[in-house]
C-alpha positions as CSV (number, residue, x, y, z in Angstrom):
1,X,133.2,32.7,151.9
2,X,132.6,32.3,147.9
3,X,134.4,36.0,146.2
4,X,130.5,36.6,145.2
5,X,129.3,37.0,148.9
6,X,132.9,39.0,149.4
7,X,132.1,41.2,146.8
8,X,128.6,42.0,147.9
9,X,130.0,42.6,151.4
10,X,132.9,45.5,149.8
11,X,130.4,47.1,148.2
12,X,129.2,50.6,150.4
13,X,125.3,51.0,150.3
14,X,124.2,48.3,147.5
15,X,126.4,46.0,150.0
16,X,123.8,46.2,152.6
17,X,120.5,45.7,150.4
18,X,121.9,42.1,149.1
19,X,124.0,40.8,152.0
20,X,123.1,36.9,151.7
21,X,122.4,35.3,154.9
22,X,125.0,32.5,156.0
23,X,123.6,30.4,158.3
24,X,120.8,28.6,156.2
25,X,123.5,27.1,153.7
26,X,122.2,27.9,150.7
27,X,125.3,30.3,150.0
28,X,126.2,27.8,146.3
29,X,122.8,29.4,145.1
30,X,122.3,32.8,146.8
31,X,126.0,34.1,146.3
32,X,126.3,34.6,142.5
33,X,122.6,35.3,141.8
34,X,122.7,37.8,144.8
35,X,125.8,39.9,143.1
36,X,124.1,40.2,139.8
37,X,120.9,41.7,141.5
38,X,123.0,44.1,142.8
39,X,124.7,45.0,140.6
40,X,121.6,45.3,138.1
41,X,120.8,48.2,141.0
42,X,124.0,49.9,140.4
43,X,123.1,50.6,137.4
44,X,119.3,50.9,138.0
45,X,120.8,54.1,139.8
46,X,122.9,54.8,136.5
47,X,119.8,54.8,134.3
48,X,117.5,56.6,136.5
49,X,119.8,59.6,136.6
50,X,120.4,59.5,133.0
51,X,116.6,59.6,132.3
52,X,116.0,62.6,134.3
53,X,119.3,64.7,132.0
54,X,116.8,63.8,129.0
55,X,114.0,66.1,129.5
56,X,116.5,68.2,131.5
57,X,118.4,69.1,128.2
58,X,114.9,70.1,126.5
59,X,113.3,72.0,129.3
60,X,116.4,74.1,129.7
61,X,117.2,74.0,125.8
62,X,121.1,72.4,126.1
63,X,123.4,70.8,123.7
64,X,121.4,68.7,121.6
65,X,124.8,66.1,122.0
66,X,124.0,65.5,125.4
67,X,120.4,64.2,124.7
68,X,121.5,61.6,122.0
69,X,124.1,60.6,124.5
70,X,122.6,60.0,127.5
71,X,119.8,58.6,125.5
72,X,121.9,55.9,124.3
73,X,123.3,55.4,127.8
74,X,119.9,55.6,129.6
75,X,118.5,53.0,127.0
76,X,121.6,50.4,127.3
77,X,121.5,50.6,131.0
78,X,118.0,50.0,131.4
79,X,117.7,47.0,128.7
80,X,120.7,44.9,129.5
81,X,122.8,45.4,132.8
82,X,119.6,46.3,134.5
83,X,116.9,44.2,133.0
84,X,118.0,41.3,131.7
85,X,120.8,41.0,135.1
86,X,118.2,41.4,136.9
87,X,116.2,38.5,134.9
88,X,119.8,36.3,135.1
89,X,120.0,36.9,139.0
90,X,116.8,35.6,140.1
91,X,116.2,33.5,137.4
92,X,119.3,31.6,137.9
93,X,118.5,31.4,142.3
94,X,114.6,30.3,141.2
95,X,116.5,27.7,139.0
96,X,119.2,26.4,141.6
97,X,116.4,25.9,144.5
98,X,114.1,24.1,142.1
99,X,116.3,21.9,140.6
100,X,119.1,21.6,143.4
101,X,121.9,22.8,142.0
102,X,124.6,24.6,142.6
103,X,125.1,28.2,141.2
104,X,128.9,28.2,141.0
105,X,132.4,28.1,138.9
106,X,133.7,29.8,136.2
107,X,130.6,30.2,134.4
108,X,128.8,32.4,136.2
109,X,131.4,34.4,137.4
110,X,132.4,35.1,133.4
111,X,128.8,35.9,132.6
112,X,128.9,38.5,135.4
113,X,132.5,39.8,134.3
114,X,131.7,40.1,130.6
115,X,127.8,41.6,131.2
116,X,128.8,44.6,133.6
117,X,132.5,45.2,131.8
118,X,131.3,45.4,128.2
119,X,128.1,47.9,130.2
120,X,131.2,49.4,131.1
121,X,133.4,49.7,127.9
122,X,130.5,50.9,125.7
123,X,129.7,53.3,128.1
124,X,133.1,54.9,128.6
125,X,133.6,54.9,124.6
126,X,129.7,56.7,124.0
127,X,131.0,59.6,126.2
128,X,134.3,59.7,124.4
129,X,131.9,60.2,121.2
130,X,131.3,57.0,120.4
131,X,127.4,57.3,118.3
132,X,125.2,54.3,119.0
133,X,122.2,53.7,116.1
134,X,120.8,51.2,113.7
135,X,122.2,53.7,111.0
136,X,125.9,53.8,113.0
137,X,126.0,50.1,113.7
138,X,126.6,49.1,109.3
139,X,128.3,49.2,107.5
140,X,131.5,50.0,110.3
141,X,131.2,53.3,111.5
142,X,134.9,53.8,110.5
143,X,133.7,56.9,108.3
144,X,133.0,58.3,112.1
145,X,136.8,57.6,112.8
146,X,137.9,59.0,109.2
147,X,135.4,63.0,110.0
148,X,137.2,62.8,113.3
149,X,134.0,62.7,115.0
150,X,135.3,60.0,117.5
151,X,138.9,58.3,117.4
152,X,139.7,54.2,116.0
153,X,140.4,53.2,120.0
154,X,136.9,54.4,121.1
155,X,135.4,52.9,118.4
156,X,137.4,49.5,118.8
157,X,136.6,49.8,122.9
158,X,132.6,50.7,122.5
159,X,132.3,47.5,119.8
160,X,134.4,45.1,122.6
161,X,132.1,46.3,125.6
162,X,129.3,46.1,122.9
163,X,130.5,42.1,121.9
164,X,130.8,41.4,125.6
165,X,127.3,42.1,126.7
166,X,126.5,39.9,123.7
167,X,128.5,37.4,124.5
168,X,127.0,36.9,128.0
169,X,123.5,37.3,126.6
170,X,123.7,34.5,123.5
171,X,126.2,32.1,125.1
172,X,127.6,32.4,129.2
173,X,123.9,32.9,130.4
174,X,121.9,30.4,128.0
175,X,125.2,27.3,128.2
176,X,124.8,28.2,132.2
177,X,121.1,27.9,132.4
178,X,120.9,24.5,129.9
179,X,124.1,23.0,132.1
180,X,122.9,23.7,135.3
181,X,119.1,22.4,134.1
182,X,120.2,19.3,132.0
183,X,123.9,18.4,133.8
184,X,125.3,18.1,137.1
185,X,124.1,16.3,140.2
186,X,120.9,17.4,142.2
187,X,122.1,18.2,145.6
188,X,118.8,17.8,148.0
189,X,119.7,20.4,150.7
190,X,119.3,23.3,147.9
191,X,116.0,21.9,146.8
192,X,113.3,24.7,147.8
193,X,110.8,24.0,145.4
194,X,111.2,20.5,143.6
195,X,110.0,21.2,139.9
196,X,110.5,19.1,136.5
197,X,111.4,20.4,133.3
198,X,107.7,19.3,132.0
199,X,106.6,22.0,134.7
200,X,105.6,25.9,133.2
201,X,107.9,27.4,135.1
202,X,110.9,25.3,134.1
203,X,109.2,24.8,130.6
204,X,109.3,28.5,130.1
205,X,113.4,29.0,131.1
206,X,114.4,25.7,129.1
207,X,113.2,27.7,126.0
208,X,114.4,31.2,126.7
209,X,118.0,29.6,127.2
210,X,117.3,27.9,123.2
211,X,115.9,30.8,122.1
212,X,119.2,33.4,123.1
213,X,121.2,30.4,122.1
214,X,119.8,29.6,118.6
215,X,118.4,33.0,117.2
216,X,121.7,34.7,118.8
217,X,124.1,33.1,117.0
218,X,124.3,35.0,113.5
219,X,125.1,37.7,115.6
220,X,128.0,36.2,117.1
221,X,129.3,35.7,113.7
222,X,129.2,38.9,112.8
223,X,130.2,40.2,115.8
224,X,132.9,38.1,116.2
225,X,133.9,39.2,112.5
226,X,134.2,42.5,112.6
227,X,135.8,42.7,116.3
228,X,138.6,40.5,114.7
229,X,138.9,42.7,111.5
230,X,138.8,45.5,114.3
231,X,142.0,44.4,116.4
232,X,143.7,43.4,113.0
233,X,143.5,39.7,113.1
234,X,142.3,39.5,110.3
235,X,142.4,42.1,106.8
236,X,139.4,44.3,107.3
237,X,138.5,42.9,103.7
238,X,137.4,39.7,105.2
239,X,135.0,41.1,107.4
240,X,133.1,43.0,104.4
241,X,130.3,40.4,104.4
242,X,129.6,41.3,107.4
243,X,129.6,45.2,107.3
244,X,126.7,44.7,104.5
245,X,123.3,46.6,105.8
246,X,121.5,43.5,104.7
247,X,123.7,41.0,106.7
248,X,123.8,43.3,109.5
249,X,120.4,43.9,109.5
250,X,118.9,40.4,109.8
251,X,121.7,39.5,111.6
252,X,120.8,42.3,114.4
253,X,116.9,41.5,114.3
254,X,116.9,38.0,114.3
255,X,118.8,38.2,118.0
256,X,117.1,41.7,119.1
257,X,113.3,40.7,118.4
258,X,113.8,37.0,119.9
259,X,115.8,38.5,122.7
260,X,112.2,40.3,123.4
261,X,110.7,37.1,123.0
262,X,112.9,35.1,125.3
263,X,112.6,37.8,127.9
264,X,109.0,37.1,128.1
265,X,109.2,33.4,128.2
266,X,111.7,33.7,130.9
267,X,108.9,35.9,132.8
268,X,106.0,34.2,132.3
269,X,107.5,31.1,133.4
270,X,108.7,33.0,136.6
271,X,104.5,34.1,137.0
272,X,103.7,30.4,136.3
273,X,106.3,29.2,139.2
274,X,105.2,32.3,141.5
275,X,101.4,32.6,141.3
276,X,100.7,29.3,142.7
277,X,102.9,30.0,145.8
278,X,100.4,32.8,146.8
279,X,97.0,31.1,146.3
280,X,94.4,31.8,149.1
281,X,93.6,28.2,149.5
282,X,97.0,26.5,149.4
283,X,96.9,24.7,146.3
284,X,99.7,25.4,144.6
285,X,98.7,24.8,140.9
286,X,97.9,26.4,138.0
287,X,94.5,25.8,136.5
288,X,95.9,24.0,133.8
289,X,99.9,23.4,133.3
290,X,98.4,21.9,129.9
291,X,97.3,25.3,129.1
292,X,100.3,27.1,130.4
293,X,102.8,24.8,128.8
294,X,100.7,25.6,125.4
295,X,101.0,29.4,125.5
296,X,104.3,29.1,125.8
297,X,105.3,26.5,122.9
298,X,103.0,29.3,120.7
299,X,104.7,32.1,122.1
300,X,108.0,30.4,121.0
301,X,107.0,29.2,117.4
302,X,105.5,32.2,116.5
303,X,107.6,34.7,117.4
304,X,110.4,33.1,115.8
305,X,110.2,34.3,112.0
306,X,107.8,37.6,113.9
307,X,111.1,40.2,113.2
308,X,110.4,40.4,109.6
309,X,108.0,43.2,110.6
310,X,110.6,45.2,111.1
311,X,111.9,45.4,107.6
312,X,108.7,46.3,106.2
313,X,109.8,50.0,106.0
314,X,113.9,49.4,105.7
315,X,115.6,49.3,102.5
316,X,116.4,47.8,100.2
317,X,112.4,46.5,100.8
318,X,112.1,42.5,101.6
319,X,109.3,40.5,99.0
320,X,106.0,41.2,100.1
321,X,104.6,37.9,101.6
322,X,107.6,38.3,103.6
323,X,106.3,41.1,105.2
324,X,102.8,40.1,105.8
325,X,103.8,36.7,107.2
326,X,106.2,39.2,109.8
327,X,102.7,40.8,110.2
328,X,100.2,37.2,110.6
329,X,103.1,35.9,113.1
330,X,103.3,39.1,115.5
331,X,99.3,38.5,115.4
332,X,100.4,34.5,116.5
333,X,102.1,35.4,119.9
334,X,98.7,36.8,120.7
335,X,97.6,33.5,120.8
336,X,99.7,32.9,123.1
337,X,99.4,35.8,125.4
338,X,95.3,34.9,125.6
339,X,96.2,31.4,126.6
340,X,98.2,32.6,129.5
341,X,95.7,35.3,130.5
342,X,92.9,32.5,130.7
343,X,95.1,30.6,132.8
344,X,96.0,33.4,135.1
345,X,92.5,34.8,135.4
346,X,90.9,31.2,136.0
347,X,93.8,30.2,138.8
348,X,93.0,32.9,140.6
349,X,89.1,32.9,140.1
350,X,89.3,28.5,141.0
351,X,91.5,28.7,144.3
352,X,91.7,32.9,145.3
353,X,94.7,35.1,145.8
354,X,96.8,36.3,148.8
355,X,97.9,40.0,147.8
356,X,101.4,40.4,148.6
357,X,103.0,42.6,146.7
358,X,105.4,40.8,145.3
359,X,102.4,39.2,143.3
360,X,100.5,42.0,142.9
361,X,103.7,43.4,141.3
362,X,104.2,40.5,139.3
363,X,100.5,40.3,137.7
364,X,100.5,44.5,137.6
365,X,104.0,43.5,135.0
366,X,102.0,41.3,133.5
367,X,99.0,44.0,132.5
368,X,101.5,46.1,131.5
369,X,102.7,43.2,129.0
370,X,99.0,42.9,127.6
371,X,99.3,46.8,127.0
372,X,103.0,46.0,125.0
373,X,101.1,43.0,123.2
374,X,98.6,45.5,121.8
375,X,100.8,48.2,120.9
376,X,103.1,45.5,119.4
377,X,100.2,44.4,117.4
378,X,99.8,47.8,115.6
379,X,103.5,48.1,115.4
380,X,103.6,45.1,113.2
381,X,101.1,45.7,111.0
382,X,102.0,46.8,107.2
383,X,99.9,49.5,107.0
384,X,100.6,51.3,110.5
385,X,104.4,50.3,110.3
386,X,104.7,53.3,107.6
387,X,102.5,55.7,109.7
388,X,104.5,54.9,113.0
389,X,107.9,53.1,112.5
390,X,110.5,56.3,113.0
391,X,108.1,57.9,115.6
392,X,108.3,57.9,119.9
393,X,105.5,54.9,119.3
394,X,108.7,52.5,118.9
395,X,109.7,54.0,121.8
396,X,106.5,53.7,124.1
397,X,106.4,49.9,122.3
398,X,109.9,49.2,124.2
399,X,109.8,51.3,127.0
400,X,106.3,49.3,127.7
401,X,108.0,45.8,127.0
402,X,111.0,47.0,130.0
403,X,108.7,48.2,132.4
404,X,106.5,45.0,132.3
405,X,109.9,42.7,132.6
406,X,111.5,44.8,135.3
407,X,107.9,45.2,137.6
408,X,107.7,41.3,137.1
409,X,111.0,40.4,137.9
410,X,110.9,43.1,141.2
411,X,108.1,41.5,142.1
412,X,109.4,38.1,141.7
413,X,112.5,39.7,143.5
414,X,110.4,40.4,146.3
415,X,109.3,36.7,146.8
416,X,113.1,35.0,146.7
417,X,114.5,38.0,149.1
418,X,113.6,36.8,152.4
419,X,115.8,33.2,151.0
420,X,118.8,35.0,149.7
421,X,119.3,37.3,153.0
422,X,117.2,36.3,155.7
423,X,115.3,39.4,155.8
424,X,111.5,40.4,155.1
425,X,110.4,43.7,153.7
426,X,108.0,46.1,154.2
427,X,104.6,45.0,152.9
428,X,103.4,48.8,153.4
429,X,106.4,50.5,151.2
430,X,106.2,47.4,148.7
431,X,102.6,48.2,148.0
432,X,103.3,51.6,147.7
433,X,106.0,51.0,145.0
434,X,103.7,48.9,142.8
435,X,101.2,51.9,142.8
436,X,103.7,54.7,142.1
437,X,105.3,51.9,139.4
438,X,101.9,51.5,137.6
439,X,100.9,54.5,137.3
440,X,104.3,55.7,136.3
441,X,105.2,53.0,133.9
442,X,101.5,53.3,132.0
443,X,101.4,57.3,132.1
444,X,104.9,57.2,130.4
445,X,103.9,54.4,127.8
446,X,100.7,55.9,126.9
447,X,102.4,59.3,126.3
448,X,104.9,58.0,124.1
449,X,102.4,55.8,122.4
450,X,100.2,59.2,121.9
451,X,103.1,61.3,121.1
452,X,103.9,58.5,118.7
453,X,100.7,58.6,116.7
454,X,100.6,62.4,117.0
455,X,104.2,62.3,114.2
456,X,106.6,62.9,117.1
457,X,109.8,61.7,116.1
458,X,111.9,59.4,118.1
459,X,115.3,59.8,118.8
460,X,114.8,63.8,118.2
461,X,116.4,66.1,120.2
462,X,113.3,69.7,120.1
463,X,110.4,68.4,121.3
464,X,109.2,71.4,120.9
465,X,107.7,71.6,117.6
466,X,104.4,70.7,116.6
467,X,103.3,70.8,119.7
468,X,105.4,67.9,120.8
469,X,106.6,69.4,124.0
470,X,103.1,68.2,125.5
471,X,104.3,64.9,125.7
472,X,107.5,65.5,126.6
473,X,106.5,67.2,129.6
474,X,104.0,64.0,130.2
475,X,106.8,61.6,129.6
476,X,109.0,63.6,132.4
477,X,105.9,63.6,135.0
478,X,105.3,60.2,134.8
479,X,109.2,59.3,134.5
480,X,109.4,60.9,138.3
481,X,106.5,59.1,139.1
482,X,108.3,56.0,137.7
483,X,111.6,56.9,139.0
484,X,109.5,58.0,142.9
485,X,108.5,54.1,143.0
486,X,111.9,52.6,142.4
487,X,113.0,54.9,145.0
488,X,110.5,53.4,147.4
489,X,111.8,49.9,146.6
490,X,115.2,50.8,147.1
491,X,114.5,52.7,150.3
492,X,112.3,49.1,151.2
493,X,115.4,46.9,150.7
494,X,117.3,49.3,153.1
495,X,115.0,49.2,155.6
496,X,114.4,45.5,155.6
497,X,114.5,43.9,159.0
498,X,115.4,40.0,159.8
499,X,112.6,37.4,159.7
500,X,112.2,36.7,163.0
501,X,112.5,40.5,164.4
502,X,110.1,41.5,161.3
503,X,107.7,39.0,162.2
504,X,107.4,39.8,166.1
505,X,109.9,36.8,167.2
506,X,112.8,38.1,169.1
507,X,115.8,37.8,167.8
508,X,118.8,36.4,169.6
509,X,121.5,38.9,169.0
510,X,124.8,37.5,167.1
């Protein structure tokens, strides 16, 4: 037994939801991919809790400390160790079974080490004090340690658990992905799916994996520069290029946009692989992998040089045809988008759909994209970006962009769990969790988005002036909703039953 499957089996409660079934031999792809899932629940559970303190602390008027830092927490939970381990896990199981590979080795066990650890670190140091911000993050927040607002070890042990999750973002997960695609011998008897890399779902993961790889990489230089000037490898006078607010700046937004942007190819290639697998008449084809293959080649060169919208309000101020050319290329990736609605809408007008809800969740995740699209649109634009940069509309823009990924990826999730366990959910509780997921996710969006455009700041701890407190109290209704439907899919994974017994077959017991 691989120390992945051991792992999953040591674990109380989470244990049970992701125990991978043994006798089909498919343990060098389940194993790994299967402990990341979980674990991207563990801290599912983290996040949850820490977005229900939020509101908590304004309903019942608490410390305003403990909002900023359970905000922090609740954001880094939900973007990384959930979302994007969540992405890894089944990304990485969709990969092995279509190209028939093995997901095994060092590799993947350091990806997993460094992503949940340096989740770990960073959240140990931000309850120790440690203040996580654009404005904290340059130049060093050493003038933090020097007021005594948090000590030089927490400060040294958030930036490692900080440089961790990087690490395992920008380099472990996109050199595992390219090795496993472009390397190695195929082994037939983990073939599920045959697929070639000229295929949209394969397309779509070959350039996420460039995309962390490439735009992620003057990051890692700076990163990389100021943890050594940190430990004292080097004189702290050598890192001072990197401490600049400029350097810093581009640095950040060059990886955080693209990371965005490689997110969403990663999913839309996982709706292109899906979708066909669920047609009513058993095709199994897109309308058009032409079409498919050519959203996502836009989405990719257009997003690219898109961050420079996000500096049209920084200082010191960027040269103007900067800024619009930020602005025309956020406008490009909607090019994109279109291309892959068409070719979603006419697949399933040409050939019909079977409603699982795995799918349904997956094409719900991807309406909830088109609503991030637009509001990413406006974002971008020069003359809104003064009105509503600052303001809970950056925060209804990201919240929306999360909740589309992780109701895609759940859905998706729902599709490769019967493979990694041997066990079938519960159509009727899976529906139900879509329903209580939309509603939630575009109830909260829209509110933020609203209280956005109504001046409500972000990152504020009294909501209620101005009449803010209107949307706060929206945001927490729709945040149970929200947190009521991942509750249902949890409660779905617990209650999952063996293929056979699920399906009315008895079941011989072991």
């Amino acid at each position: 037994m691989s120390v992945a499957a051991t792992l999953i089996e040591r674990t109380p409660l989470f244990g049970r939801m992701f125990a991978i079934d043994k006798s089909t031999g498919l343990e060098e792809i389940n194993a790994w991919p299967a402990l990341m899932i979980m674990a991207s629940f563990v801290w599912l559970a983290v996040a949850g809790l820490l977005g229900l303190v939020m509101p908590a602390t304004q309903l019942f008027d608490l410390d305003s400390g403990l909002f900023y830092t359970t905000l922090t927490l609740h954001g880094a939970a939900l973007a990384f160790p959930f979302t994007f381990q969540l992405m890894i896990g089944v990304g990485l199981h969709r990969a092995g079974g279509c190209v028939g590979k093995p997901v095994t080795g060092w590799l993947p066990a350091l990806t997993f080490i460094a992503l949940n650890l340096g989740a770990a670190l960073l959240t140990v140091a931000v309850l120790l004090g440690f203040k996580i911000s654009l404005v904290a993050m340059f130049p060093l927040p050493l003038v933090g340690v020097k007021m005594g607002i948090w000590s030089m070890g927490t400060l040294i042990l958030g930036f490692t658990g900080i440089y961790l999750v990087l690490a395992s973002m920008i380099l472990l997960y996109p050199i595992l992905v390219l090795r496993m695609l472009f390397f190695g011998s195929k082994r037939p008897e983990l073939v599920l799916s045959a697929r070639s890399l000229n295929d949209p779902g394969m397309l779509g993961m070959t350039l996420s994996a460039l995309t962390l790889l490439v735009a992620g990489l003057p990051l890692v230089a700076v990163g990389t520069t100021l943890l050594a000037a940190l430990y004292g490898v080097i004189p702290m006078s050598l890192a001072a290029w990197a401490a600049e607010p400029v350097v810093f700046q581009y640095a950040f937004f060059i990886f955080a946009h693209n990371l965005m942007e490689a997110m969403a190819l990663m999913v839309m290639s996982a709706m292109y692989a899906t979708l066909p697998l669920y047609l009513a008449d058993g095709t199994r084809k897109l309308f058009s992998n032409k079409i498919a293959n050519a959203a996502l080649w836009i989405l990719l060169l257009t997003s690219i040089t898109s961050f420079l919208h996000h500096f049209i309000t920084l200082y010191p101020n960027q040269p103007a045809a900067l800024a619009y050319w930020g602005n025309i290329m956020s406008w490009g990736t909607g090019i994109g988008a279109a291309l892959s609605i068409f070719t979603v809408l006419a697949t399933i007008w040409q050939h019909g759909l079977i409603a699982s809800p795995g799918i349904v969740a997956v094409l719900a995740g991807f309406v909830l994209y088109i609503l991030d699209g637009a509001s990413a649109v406006v974002t971008s634009n020069v003359a809104w970006a003064f009105q509503l940069h600052g303001t809970m509309w950056q925060s209804g823009h990201t919240m929306t962009v999360l909740v589309a990924m992780s109701m895609m990826w759940l859905g998706v999730l729902y599709h490769h769990y019967p493979v990694i366990t041997g066990r079938r959910l519960d159509d009727r509780l899976g529906a139900w969790s879509v329903r209580l997921f939309l509603i939630g996710a575009i109830g909260a969006a829209l509110s933020m988005l609203a209280g956005g455009a109504d001046g409500m700041p972000r990152r504020f701890a009294d909501w209620n002036q101005e009449g803010w407190m209107l949307w706060g109290n929206l945001i927490l209704f729709f945040g149970l909703i929200l947190g009521a439907s991942l509750v249902v899919y949890t409660v779905n994974l617990l209650k999952s039953r063996e293929i056979g017994e699920a399906t009315g077959v008895r079941v011989a017991p072991a």
